[in-house]
C-alpha positions in Angstrom: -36.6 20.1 22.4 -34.8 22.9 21.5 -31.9 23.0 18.9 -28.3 25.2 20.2 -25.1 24.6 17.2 -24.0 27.7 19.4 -20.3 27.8 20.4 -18.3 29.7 22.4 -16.0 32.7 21.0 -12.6 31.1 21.7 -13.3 27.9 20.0 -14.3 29.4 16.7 -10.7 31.5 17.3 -9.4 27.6 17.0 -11.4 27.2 14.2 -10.4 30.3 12.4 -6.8 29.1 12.9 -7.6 25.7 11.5 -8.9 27.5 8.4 -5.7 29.3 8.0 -3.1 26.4 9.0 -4.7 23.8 6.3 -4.8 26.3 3.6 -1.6 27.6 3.8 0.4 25.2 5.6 -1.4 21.8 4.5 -3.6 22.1 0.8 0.0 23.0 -1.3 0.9 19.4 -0.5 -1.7 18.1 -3.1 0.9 19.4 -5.4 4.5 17.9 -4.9 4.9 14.0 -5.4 6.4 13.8 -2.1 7.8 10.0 -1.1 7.0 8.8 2.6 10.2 10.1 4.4 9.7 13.5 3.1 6.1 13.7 3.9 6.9 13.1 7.5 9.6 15.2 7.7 7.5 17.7 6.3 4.1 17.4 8.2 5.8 16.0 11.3 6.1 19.7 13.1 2.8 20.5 11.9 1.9 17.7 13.9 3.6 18.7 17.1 2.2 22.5 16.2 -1.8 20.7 16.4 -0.7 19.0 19.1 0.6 22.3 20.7 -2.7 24.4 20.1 -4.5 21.0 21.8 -6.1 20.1 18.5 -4.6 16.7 18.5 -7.2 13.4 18.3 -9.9 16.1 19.2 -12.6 12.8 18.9 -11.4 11.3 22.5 -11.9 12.8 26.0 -9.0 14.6 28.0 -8.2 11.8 29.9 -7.2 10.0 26.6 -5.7 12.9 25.1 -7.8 14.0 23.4 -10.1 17.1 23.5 -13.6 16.4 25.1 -14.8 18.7 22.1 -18.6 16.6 21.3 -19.9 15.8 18.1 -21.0 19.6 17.3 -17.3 20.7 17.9 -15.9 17.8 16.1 -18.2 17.9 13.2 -16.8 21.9 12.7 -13.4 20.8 12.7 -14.1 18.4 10.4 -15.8 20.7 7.8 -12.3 22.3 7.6 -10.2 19.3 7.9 -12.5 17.7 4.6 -11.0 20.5 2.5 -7.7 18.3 2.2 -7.1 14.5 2.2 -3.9 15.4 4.0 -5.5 17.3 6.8 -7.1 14.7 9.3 -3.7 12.9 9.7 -1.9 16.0 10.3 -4.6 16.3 13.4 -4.2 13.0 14.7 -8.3 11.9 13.9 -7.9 10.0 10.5 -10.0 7.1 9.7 -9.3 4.2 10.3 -7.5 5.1 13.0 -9.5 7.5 14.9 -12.3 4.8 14.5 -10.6 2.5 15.9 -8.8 4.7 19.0 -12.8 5.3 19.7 -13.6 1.4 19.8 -10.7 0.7 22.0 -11.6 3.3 24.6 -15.2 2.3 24.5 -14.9 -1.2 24.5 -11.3 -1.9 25.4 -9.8 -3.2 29.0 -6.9 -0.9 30.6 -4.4 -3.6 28.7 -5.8 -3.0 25.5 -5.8 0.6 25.9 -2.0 0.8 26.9 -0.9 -1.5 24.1 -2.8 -0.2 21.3 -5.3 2.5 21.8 -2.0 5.1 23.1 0.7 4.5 20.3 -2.5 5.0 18.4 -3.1 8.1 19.7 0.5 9.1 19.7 0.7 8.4 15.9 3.3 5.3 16.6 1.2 2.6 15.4 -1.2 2.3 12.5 -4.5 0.5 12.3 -7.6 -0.6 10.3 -11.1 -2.0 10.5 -11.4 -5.6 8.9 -15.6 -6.0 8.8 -16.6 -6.0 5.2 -16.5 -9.2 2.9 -16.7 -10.0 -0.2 -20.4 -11.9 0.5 -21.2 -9.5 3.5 -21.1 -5.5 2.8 -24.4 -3.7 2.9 -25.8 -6.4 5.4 -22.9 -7.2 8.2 -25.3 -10.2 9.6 -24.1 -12.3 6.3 -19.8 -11.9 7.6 -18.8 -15.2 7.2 -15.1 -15.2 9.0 -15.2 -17.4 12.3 -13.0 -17.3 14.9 -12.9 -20.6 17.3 -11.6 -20.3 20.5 -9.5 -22.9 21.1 -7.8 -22.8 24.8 -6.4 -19.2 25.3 -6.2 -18.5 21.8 -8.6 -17.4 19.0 -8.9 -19.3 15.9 -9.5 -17.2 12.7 -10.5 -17.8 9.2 -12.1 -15.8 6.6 -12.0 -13.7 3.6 -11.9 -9.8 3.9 -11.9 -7.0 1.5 -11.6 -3.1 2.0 -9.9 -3.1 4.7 -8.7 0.0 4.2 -5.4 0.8 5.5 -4.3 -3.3 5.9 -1.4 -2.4 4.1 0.2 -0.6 6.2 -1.1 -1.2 9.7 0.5 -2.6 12.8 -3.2 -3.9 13.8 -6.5 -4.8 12.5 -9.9 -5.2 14.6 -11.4 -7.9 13.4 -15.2 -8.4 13.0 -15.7 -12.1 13.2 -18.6 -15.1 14.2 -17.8 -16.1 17.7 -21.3 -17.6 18.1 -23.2 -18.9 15.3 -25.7 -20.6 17.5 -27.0 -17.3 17.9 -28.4 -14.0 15.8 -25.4 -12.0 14.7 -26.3 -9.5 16.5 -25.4 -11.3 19.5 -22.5 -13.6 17.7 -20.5 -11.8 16.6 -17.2 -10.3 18.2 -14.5 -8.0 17.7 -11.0 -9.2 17.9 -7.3 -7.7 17.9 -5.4 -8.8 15.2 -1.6 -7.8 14.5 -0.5 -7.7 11.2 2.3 -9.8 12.0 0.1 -12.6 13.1 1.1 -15.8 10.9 -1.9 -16.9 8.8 -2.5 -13.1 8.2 -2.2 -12.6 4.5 -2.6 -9.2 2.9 -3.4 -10.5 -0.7 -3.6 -6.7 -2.0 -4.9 -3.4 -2.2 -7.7 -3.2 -4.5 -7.2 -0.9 -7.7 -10.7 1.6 -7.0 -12.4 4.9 -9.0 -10.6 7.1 -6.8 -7.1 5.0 -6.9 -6.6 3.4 -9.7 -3.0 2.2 -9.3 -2.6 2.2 -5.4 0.6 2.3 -3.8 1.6 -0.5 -0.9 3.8 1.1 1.2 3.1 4.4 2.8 -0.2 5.2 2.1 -2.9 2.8 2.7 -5.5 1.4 0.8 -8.3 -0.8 0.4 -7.1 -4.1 1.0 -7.8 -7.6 0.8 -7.4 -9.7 3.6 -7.0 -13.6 4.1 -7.3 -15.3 7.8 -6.0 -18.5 7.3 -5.8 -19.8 10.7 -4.6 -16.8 12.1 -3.8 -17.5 15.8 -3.8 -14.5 18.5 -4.6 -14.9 22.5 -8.2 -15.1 24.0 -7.2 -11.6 25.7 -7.4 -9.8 22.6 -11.2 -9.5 22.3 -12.5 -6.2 22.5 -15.8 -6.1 25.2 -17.5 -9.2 25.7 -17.9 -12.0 23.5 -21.2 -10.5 20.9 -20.2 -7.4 21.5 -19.6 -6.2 17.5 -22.6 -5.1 16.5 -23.5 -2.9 19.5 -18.9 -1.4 19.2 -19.6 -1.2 15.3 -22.6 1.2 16.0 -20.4 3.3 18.4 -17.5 3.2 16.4 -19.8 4.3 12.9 -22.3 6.7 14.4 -19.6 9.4 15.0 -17.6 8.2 12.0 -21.0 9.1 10.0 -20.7 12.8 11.5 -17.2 13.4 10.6 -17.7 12.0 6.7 -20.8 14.4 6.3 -18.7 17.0 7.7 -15.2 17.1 5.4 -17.8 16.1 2.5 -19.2 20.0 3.3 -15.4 21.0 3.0 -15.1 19.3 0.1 -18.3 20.8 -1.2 -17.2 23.9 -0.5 -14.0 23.7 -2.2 -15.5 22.7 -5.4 -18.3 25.2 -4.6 -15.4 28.1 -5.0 -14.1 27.1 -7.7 -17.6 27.2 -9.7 -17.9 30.6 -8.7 -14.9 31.7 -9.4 -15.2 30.4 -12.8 -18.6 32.3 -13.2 -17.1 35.4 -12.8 -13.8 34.9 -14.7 -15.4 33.0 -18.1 -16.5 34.7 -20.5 -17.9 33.4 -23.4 -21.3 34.0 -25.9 -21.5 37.7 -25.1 -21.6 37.6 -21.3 -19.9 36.2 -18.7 -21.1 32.6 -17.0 -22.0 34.5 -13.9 -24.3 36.3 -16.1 -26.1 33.0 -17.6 -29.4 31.9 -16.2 -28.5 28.6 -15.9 -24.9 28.7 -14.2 -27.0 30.6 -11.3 -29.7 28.2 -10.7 -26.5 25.9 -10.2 -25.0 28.0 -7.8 -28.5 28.9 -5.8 -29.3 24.8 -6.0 -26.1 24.3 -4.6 -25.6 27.0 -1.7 -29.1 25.4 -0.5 -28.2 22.1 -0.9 -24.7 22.7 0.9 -26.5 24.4 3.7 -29.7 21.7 3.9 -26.2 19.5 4.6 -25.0 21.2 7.1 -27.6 21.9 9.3 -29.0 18.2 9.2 -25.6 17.8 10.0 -25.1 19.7 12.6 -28.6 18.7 14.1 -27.3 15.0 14.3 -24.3 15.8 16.0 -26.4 17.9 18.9 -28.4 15.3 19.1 -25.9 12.4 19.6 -24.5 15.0 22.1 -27.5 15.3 23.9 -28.7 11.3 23.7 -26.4 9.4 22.4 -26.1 7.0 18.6 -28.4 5.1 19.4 -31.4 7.8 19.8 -30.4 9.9 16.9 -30.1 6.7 14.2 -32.2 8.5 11.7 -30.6 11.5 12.1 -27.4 9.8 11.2 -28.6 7.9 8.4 -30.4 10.6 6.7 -27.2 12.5 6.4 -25.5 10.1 5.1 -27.3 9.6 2.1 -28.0 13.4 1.5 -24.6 14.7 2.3 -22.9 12.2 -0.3 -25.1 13.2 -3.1 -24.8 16.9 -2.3 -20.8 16.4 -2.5 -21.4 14.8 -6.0 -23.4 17.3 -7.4 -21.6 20.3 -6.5 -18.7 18.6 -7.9 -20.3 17.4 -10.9 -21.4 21.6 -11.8 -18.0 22.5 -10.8 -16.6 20.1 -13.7 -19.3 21.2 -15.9 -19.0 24.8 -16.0 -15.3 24.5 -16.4 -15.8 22.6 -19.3 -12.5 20.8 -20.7 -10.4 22.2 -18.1 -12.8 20.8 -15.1 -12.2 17.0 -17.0 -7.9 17.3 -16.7 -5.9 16.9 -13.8 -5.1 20.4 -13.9 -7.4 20.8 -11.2 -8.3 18.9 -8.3 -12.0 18.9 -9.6 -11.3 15.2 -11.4 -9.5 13.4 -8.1 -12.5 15.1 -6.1 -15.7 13.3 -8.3 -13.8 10.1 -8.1 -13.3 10.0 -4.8 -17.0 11.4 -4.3 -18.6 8.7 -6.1 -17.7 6.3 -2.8 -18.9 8.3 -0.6 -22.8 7.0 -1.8 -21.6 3.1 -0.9 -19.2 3.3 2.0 -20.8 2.7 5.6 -23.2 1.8 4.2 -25.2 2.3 0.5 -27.1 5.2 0.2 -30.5 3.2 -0.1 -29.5 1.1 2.7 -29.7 4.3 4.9 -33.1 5.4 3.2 -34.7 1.8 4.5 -33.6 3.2 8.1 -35.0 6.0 7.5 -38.3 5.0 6.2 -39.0 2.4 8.7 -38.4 4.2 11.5 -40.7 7.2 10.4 -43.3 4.5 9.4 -43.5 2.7 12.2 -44.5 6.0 14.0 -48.1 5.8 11.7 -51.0 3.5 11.8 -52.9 2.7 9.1 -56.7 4.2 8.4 -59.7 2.6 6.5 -60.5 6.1 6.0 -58.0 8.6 5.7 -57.5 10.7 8.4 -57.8 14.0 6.5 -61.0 12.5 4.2 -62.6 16.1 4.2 -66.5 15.0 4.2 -65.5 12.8 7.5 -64.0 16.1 8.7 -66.7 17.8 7.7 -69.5 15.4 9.6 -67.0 15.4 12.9 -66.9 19.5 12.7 -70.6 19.8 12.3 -71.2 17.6 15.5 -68.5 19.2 17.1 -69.5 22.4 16.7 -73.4 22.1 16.6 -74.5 24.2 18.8 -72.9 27.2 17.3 -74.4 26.1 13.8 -77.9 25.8 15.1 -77.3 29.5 16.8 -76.6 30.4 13.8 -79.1 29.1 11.4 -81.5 30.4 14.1 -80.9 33.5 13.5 -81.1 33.8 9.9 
């Protein structure tokens, strides 16, 4: 099968603008300690100016508003959009929320949609993804929370923790057991949950690396959730009762694509900055640039940053062409490469600014914090190598003798090719 990234002229014009608007418009908000009133006021007409240029929720189809762009497209925009932590909200496709929109339109009846997948869209509600568990994170078969039906209402109880964005959402999806008679991959549902819902208690937002002090209004963060008999209507299952797993794998295949994708914009940030430093530092009689060393870090990581992007890329064109499901490995061998390519060209870009590169004089510190998550969220780096493994294992089957034993070869060749061989000792 043949590989095409290729896209057409006026949608790298978009992108070219998209490299302009976030860093001009969008990365000089990393610098002010803006509250939430004057962050809106600020980045709401950037909004409506993405929105204009029809580069709002680009991850949904036209007829949902969004842009119909596929993963190849979307995995582009998302290169640029990674450069800023600010940037995917000012395009309407931040997670959880653009996660989320995804699952409702994949798995959500027109009631659903209306209610929570459209103010979602519109940026009027706010939303998160409540799966992991304290006992249940690298293997989702272990979630624990149940929700009983009981008449036309759901029963819930369980413990959750980083559900990101809990603290400030209007609505979470819940993963939950609906059927524990059965494997979890066929019990276990996803339900609607507002906020408001009594027995819903938001216990906290768990301190992290990359936050240590995290705020609880405003900006969301990693939260801890209670279900304490948590009542909401029957109706508010997404799909069919046993549907999470196969949702979860919609919902985290593209997800995968976009993280990879703003990782390579982070990587290239911090990829700038290194170099820039190599040719500005000067220091024992030459400058960095100059220094064996600094250049086998810059060489290791312009090939490790472009290894990224083309497995990348490939995944993308292939869940274009057949879907999640089909490109599995793809998916999960990016995952684990792309997160520790974003640590380690973050990591050089520290170390060749030295003392600078450790304050928060530079974004370099906030970066490698935040990077170090990026190997355990959606899953753990090694759980993603198992995939990987498996799958290219079970494609092999094993040989009492290996397959390229040359004196076996040899013996196979020399009956093969007999004829020629007695020719030619014939003629000797």
């Amino acid at each position: 099968m043949a590989w095409d990234f290729q896209t057409e002229p006026d949608f790298e014009d978009k992108l070219e603008w998209m490299r302009t608007f976030v860093r001009d418009e969008i990365i000089p908000l990393e610098t002010l300690d803006l509250d939430y009133d004057t962050f809106r006021r600020i980045t709401d007409p950037m909004k409506d100016e993405v929105k204009r240029r029809g580069l709002w929720a680009a991850h949904l189809p036209p007829e949902l508003g969004g842009g119909g762009f596929g993963q190849v497209k979307l995995g582009l925009m998302h290169e640029i959009l990674g450069q800023c932590a600010f940037a995917p909200a000012i395009f309407g496709n931040q997670a959880p929320d653009s996660g989320n929109a995804e699952l409702i339109a994949v798995g959500g009846n027109d009631e659903q949609k209306a209610r929570w997948m459209q103010p979602l869209l519109d940026g009027k509600l706010r939303s998160a993804f409540s799966m992991t568990e304290p006992g249940a994170g690298a293997d989702p078969t272990l979630i624990s929370t149940r929700a009983v039906r009981d008449g036309d209402e759901w029963v819930i109880n369980g413990h959750k923790w980083f559900t990101s964005n809990a603290s400030v959402a209007d609505f979470l999806i819940v993963m939950a057991v609906t059927n524990p008679d059965v494997h979890p991959y066929q019990g276990i549902s996803m339900i609607i949950v507002p906020t408001d819902t009594p027995g819903v208690n938001i216990v906290r937002n768990i301190p992290t690396m990359g936050d240590l002090e995290p705020e609880w209004e405003s900006r969301g963060g990693h939260a801890e959730v209670r279900y304490e008999d948590a009542r909401v209507p029957y109706e508010n299952l997404v799909g069919n009762d046993g549907d999470g797993f196969k949702l979860a794998q919609q919902r985290l295949g593209p997800g995968r694509i976009h993280h990879c994708m703003r990782w390579l914009g982070q990587s290239r940030r911090a990829f700038d900055m290194l170099c820039e430093r190599a040719v500005s530092r000067y220091t024992h009689g030459s400058y960095l640039a100059e220094k064996q060393m600094i250049q086998d870090w810059v060489a290791d990581s312009a090939a490790e940053m472009q290894a990224a992007r083309l497995l990348t890329l490939h995944a993308a064109w292939k869940m274009d062409q057949v879907g999640a499901d089909n490109a599995r490995v793809e998916i999960a061998m990016i995952k684990f490469w792309g997160a520790k390519v974003l640590y380690n060209v973050i990591d050089r870009a520290i170390q060749v600014h030295g003392s600078l590169g450790y304050t928060t004089d530079l974004p370099l510190e906030s970066m490698y914090r935040h990077a170090r998550a990026a190997r355990i969220y959606d899953g753990p780096d090694e759980v993603h190598k198992v995939t990987v493994a498996r799958r290219i294992l079970k494609e092999y089957k094993p040989a009492e003798v290996p397959t390229e034993h040359v004196p076996t070869r040899r013996a196979a060749a020399r009956q093969k090719f007999a004829e020629y061989l007695d020719q030619a000792t014939a003629d000797l």
